[in-house]
N, C-alpha and C positions, 0 to 999 in steps of 0.2 A: 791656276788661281786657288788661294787657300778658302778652304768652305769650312763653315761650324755648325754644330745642332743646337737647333733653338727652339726650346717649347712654345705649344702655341698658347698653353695657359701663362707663360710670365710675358708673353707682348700684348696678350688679352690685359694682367692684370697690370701693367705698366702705362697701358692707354687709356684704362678704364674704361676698356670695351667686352663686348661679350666673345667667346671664343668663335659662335658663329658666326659674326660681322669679322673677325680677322681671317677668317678660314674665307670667305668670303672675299674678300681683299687680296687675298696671295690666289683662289684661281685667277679673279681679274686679271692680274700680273702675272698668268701661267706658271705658278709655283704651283705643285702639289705637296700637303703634306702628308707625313707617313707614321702612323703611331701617334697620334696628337703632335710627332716633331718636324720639324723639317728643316734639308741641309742645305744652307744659304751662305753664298760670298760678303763679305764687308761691304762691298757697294751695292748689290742689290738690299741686303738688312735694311742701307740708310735709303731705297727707294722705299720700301714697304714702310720702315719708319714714318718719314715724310708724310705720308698716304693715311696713313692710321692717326698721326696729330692730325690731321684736317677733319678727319671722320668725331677725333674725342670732344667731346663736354666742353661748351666755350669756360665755363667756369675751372679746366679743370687743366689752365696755365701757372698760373703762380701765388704761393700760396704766402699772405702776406704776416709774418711772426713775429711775434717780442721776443728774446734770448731765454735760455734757461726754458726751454716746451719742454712739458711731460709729452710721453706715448698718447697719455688718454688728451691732454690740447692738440696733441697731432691728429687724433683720428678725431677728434670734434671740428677740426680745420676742414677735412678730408672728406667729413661726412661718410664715415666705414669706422664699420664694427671694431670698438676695443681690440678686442681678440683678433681680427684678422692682422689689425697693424704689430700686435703685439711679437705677433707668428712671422709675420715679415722680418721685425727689429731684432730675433734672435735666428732665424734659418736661413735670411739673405743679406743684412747687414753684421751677421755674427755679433751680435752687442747683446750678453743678458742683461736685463733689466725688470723692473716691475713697472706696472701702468704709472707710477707716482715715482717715477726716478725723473733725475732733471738731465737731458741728453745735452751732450755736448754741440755746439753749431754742425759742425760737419757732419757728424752723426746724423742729426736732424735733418740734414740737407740731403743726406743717401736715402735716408728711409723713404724723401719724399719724389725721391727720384723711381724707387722703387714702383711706387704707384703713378708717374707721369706729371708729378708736380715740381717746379722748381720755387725754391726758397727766396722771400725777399724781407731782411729784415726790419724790425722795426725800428727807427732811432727817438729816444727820450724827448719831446720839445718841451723847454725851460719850463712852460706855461706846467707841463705834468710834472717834469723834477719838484718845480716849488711846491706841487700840489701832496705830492708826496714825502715832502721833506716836512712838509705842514702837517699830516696825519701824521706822521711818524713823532715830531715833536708834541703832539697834541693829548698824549699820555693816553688815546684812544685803547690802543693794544695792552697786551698784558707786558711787561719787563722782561727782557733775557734774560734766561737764569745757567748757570753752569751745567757741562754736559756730564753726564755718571755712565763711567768707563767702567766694562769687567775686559779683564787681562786672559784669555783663555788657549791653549794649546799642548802639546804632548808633553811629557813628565819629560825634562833632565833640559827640554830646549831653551830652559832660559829665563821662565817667569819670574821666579822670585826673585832673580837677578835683576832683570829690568824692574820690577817694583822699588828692590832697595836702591838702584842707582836715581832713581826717580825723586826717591824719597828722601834722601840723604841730601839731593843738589838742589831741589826747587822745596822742600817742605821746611819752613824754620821753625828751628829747634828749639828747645828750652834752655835758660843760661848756664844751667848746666851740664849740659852738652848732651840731652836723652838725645836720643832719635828713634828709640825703641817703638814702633807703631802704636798707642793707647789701645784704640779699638781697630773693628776690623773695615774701617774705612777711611780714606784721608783725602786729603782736598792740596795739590799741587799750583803755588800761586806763581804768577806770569804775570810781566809786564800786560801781556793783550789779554790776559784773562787768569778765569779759574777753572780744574779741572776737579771732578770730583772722583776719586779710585776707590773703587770697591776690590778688594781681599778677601774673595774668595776662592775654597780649596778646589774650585776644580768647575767645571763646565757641569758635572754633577749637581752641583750645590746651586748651581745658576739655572739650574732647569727644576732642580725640587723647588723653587719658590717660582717659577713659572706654573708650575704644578699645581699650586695654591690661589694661582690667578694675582699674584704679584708681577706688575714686568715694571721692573726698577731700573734695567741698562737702556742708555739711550745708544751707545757704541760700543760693539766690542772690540778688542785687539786680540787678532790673533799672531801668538808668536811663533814661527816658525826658523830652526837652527836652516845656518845655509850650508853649515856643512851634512847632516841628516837629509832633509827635506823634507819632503809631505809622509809622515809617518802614519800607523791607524789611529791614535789618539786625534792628532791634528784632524784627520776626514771627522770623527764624534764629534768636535769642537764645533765646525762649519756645520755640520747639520743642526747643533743644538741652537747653533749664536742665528742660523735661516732661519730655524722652527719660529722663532723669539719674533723674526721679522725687523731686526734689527741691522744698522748701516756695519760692513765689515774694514778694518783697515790691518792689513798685514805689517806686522815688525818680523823682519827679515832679521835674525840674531845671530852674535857669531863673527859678525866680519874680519873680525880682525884675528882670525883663526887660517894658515896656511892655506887648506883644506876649502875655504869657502867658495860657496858658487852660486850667487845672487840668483844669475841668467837662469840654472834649472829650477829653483823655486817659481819666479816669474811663469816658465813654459810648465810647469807644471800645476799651475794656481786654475788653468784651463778647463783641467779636467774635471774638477768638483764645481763646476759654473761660477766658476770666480774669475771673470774679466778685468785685468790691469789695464789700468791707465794707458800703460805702452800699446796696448793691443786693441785701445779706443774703446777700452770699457770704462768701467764708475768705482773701480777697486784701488785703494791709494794703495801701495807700496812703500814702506821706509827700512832699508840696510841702518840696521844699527849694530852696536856693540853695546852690552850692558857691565862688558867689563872697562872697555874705556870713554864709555860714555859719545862715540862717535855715532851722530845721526840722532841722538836723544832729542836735540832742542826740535830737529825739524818734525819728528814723528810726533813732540805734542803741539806742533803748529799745525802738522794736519788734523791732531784732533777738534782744535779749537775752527779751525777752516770747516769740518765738514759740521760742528756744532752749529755754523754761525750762517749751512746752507737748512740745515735743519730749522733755523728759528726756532729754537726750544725754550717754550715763555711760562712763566707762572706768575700769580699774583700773591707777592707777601702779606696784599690784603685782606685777599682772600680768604674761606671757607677752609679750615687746618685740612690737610691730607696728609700722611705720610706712611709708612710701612716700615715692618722690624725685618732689620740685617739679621740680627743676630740676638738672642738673650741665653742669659746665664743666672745660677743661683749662688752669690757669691760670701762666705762667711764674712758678717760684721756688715753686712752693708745690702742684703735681702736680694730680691728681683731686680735685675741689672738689664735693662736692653739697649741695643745702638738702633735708635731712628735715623731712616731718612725721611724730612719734610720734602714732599713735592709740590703744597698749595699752602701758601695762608705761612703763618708762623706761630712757633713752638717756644711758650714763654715759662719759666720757671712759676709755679701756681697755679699752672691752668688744668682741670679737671678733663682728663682724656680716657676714651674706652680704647682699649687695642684687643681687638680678637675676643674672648671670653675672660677677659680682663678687664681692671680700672684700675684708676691712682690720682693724686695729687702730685704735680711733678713736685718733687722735692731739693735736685739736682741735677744740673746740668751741665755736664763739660765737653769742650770739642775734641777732634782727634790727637791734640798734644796734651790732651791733660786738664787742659786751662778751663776754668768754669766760666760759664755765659748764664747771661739772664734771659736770651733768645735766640734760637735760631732761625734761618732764613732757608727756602727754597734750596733744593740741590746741598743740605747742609747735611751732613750726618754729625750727629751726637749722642751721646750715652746718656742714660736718663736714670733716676731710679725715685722712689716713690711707688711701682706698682703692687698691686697685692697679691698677684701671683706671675709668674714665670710664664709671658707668653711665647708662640710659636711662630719662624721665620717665616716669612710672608704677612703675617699679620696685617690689616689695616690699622691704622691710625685714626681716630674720628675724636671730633671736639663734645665737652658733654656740660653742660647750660650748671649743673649743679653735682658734688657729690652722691645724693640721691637717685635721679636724673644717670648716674653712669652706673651705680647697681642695679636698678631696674634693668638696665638693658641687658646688663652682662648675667644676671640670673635668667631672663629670656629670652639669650640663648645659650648657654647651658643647659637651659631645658629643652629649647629643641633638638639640640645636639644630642644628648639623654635619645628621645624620642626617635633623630635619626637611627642611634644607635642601637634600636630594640628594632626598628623596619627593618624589611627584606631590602639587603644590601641593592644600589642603582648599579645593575650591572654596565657596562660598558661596552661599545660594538662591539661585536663579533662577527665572524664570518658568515652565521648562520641568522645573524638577525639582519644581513646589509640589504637585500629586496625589499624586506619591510619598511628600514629603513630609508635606502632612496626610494619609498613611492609615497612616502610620509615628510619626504623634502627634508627628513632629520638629517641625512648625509649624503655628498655630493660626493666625498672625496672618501676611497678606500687607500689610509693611509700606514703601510707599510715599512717596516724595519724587518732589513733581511742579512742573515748569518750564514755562514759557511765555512767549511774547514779550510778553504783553500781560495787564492784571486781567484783561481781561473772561474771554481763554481758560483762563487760571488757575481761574477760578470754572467756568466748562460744566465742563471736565475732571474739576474736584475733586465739583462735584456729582453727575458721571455715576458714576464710578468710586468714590462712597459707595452708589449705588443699586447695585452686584453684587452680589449673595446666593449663598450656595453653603451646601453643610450641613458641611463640613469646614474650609473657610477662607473668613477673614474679611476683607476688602480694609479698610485703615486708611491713608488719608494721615494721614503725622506731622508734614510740610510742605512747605509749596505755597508761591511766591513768583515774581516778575518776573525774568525776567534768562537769561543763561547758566549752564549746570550747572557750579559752582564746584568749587576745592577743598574748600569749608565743608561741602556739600553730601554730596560723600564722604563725607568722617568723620562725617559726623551717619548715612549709609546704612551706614559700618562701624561705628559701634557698634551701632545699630539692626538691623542686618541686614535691610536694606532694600533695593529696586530706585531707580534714580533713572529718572523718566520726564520726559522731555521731549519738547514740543509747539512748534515751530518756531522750537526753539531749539538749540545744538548744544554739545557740554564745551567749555571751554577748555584750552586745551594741557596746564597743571599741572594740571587736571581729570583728564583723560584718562590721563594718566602715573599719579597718587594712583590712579586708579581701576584702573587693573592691577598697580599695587603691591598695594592692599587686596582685589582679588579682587572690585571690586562691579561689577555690570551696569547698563550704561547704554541705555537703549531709546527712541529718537527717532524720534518721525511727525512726518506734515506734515495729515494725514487724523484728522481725531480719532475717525471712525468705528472706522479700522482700530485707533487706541490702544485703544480701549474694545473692540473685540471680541476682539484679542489676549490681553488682561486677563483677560476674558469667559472666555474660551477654556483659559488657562491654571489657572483658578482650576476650569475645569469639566473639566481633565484631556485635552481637543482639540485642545493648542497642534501645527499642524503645523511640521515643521523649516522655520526662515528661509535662504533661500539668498541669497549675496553676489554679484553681477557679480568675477572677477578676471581682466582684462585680460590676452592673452599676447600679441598678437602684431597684426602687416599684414600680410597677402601680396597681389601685385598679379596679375592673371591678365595674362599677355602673351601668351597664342596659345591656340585652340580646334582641339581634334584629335575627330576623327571616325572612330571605331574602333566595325567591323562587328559584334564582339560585345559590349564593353563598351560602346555608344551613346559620348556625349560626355563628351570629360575636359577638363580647366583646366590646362595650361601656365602655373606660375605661378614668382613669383621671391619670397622670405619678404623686405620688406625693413626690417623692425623687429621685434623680443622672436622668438618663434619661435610656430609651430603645433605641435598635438599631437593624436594620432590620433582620441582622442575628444573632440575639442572641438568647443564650442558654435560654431556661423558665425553672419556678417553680412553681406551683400554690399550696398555703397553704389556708387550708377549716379548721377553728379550731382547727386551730395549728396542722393542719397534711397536709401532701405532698399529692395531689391526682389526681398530673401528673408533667410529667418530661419529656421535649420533645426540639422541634424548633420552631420557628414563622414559619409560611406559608406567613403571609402579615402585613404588618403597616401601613393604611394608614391615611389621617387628611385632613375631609373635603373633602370627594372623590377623593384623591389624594393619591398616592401612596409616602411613604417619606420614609429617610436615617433612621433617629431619632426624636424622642419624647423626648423634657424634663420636667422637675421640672414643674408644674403649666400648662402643654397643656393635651389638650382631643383628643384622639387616639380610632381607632376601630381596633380590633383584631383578627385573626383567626389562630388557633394551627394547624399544620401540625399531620393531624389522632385523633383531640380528638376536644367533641364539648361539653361536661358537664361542661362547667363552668356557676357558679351562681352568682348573686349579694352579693358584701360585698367578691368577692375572691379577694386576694392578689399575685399578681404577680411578684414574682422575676424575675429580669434581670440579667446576666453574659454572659461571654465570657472565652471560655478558650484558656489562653496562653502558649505559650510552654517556658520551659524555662530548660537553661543551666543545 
């Protein structure tokens, strides 16, 4: 008879019993088990089964649902913790998801199998359709408004390919045949709708205005060539387009390319927790080609499909909101910026603050060119009237009068003035995280880690998931090949993240970004020591890192023998300078042959701070007195640092 090993914790947590009552259950029925498991035939499993429903929860038969349950209506159905069903829906039903994703039926139906419930669904009665057709007509809600796509994935796969076939077939042109983009945003019009496309340079640019507390994409599309596949750009892309918390839809590009191979893009979308459709996740899929336009129509019907599961509403009545794409300083024509309105509407003469900015609009045209007296919702347009040059991300706000928008915009100017004379708001670090989680400031130790090579990528990333702490939670958000970029940055300043690298080191404009935005950059060569630093930090241990900083040479040129102070160093400083309590080195032909403190520095019988460049110094080591003529004296200092 064939036998299988069964834990006793998933028949526990599947009947919604305690492990003692099933453990309980199987001696009744002369099972023992061994290790929390035990090794049972299919027919006796469905005796113990049987035996365990009768024992469960009269409540905890079948659980009655509407279509389209989030996680969190399942565990509220369930009565269990978010988090345990969530842990369920991605480790025994394989489906990632977040608590606010809408599960497919079946799906739903497994997860509630998982815990000992069976699914019965709900159907509509007329009485609630009219009821709901009547709210819906009743102008109750805010208006659908179009959804704002960014296009984001690895250089050469395809994007501005797919923009301009986009652009060219559904965007109408001007009568004399531009098609040249105006600004850097366009609106693709459809029989079932409108889509709004933002053109931007890069997944970069879509995290610097995340960065500013701008989140302008409702979707993004990641493009992926199918003859390539998942390259390291493409993994930056998914990390940047997750951070954002935004719905992902893959444009599989290329197909019509010899070479192409849809199936390993799919099996490989797995590994960066991106669940296709096929594999009964919430990740749409569309094969296209952006050179001959195959698959195009259906990839923006999935856009509009997954806009219209999002319900993305705003009110043209509304309170103005909007945000700058993009501005520029343009000869003959002053401060130029491209708004997007996302609340209320944006009328030619309406007095607006943006950022440390104001203006009267003065003009206004859409993505072709063409001038408007207003735009609406989800509309991007180029504006001009302002009186200076604001910055991307900007807010958009309405302002009651001319006066009324320089008041504001002078205060804040001045607080910005005012930030900018404060001691800069540092940002976590590894050394302030105890602090911080016991001040509930951070939950999540959020990590970007680097390495020269996969393989170290993968140790690192798996060690540094294994840290447990009961206060904070170690999360790499992403990991990849190479030098710490600038990409990297802005993905760790929106995130508030550390960036760790493994014998790998910033790049120049890395490094610069990184003390502009205040993020900490942390480089081993030891991955023990990365991991235990982490370790350390996360368990409140971290001890202060001290720096080598370099001062100085001095050369010893004569040995004096003085009856009460033993031996001194006759020496000559002849590079940077020494300092009293600085750290020594003494190199004897080209080897080290002490490592210590100064005891004294004095010049000319006088006791002094520092020695520099071109003065003559006499010397005494604290515990060592071998030194000979022709030694070489290193000077340092060690600092401690962030």
């Amino acid at each position: 008879m064939t036998t299988m090993q069964v834990k006793i914790s998933d028949l526990a947590t599947k009947h919604r019993l305690t492990a003692d009552v099933v453990s309980r259950v199987l001696a009744d029925l002369g099972l023992e088990p061994a290790n929390g498991e035990i090794e049972i035939g299919a027919d006796d499993l469905e005796i113990v089964s049987e035996e365990l429903k009768r024992l469960a929860p009269a409540d905890a038969k079948t659980l009655v649902l509407a279509p389209n349950r989030t996680p969190r209506d399942m565990a509220a159905a369930m009565n269990l913790p978010d988090k345990e069903v969530l842990k369920a829906l991605m480790t025994k039903v394989k489906v990632m998801a977040t608590l606010t994703t809408t599960l497919q039926d079946e799906v739903a139906e497994k997860l509630a199998e998982v815990f000992g419930f069976s699914v019965q669904w709900e159907t509509a009665t007329p009485k609630r359709e009219a009821a709901a057709k009547s709210q819906a007509g009743s102008g109750h809600d805010k208006p659908l408004r179009p959804p704002v796509v960014t296009i984001l994935g690895h250089v050469d796969h395809g994007k501005t390919s797919l923009l301009d076939y986009i652009r060219k077939s559904n965007v109408v042109s001007k009568e004399h045949g531009g098609i040249t983009q105006h600004i850097g945003a366009y609106q693709v019009q459809l029989p079932e709708g409108v889509i709004t496309f933002l053109d931007t340079p890069g997944h970069a640019a879509f995290t610097a205005m995340r960065a500013r507390g701008a989140q302008v994409t409702d979707i993004a599309i990641l493009v992926v060539s199918a003859d390539d596949g998942i390259m390291p750009q493409t993994i930056e892309a998914i990390s940047h387009a997750k951070n954002a918390d935004v719905p992902i839809i893959v444009a599989v590009n290329k197909i019509d390319k010899p070479e192409a191979n849809v199936d390993r893009v799919v099996t490989q979308l797995p590994n960066h927790d991106l669940i296709p459709e096929a594999f009964g996740g919430q990740v749409i899929v569309c094969p296209v080609s952006a050179h001959t336009g195959e698959g195009v129509p259906h990839l923006l019907e999935m856009i509009l499909l997954q806009a219209e599961v999002m319900e993305l509403r705003a009110d043209p009545k509304g309170a103005l909101e909007g945000v700058v794409i993009e501005a520029k300083l343009e000869k003959g024509r002053g401060p130029v910026a491209t708004i997007l309105v996302e609340e209320g509407t944006l009328k030619v003469g309406d007095v607006v603050v943006v950022g440390t900015t104001w203006g009267k609009i003065k003009a206004m045209t859409d993505w072709k060119g063409d001038r408007l007296k207003e735009a609406a919702p989800s509309m991007p347009v180029e504006i001009l009237g302002l009186a200076d040059v604001p910055g991307a991300g900007d807010p958009v706000e309405p302002a009651k009068d001319e006066r009324g928008a320089r008041e504001t915009t002078e205060a804040r100017q001045q607080s910005d003035r005012a930030k900018a004379m404060a001691p800069t708001k540092r940002r976590v670090s590894l050394k302030d995280i105890r602090r911080l989680g016991e001040e509930d400031a951070v939950k999540d130790l959020n990590l970007i880690v680097k390495a020269d090579v996969q393989g170290s990528v993968e140790a690192v990333r798996g060690l540094l998931e294994k840290v447990e702490s009961d206060e904070v939670n170690v999360k790499v958000i992403h990991s990849g090949v190479g030098s710490v970029t600038e990409s990297d940055i802005l993905l760790a300043s929106a995130a508030n993240a550390i960036v760790v690298g493994f014998n790998v080191k910033p790049e120049g404009g890395a490094k610069a970004e990184a003390e502009r935005q205040k993020v900490e950059i942390r480089t081993y060569t030891i991955i023990y020591e990365l991991i235990e630093e982490i370790e350390a930090a996360v368990k409140g241990m971290l001890e202060p890192k001290f720096e080598e900083q370099h001062l100085g040479f001095v050369e010893v040129r004569a040995v004096f023998k003085l009856s009460r102070s033993g031996k001194v160093a006759g020496c000559h400083c002849t590079e940077g300078k020494i300092i009293r309590n600085a750290k020594v080195r003494v190199n004897r032909d080209k080897e080290i042959v002490f490592e210590g403190d100064l005891d004294s520095l004095r010049n000319v019988k006088q006791d002094v701070r520092e020695i520099i460049a071109g003065q003559d110094c006499g010397i005494k080591f604290e515990g060592w007195e071998d030194f000979k003529e022709g030694d070489l004296i290193e000077a340092y200092e060690l600092v401690q640092v962030n």
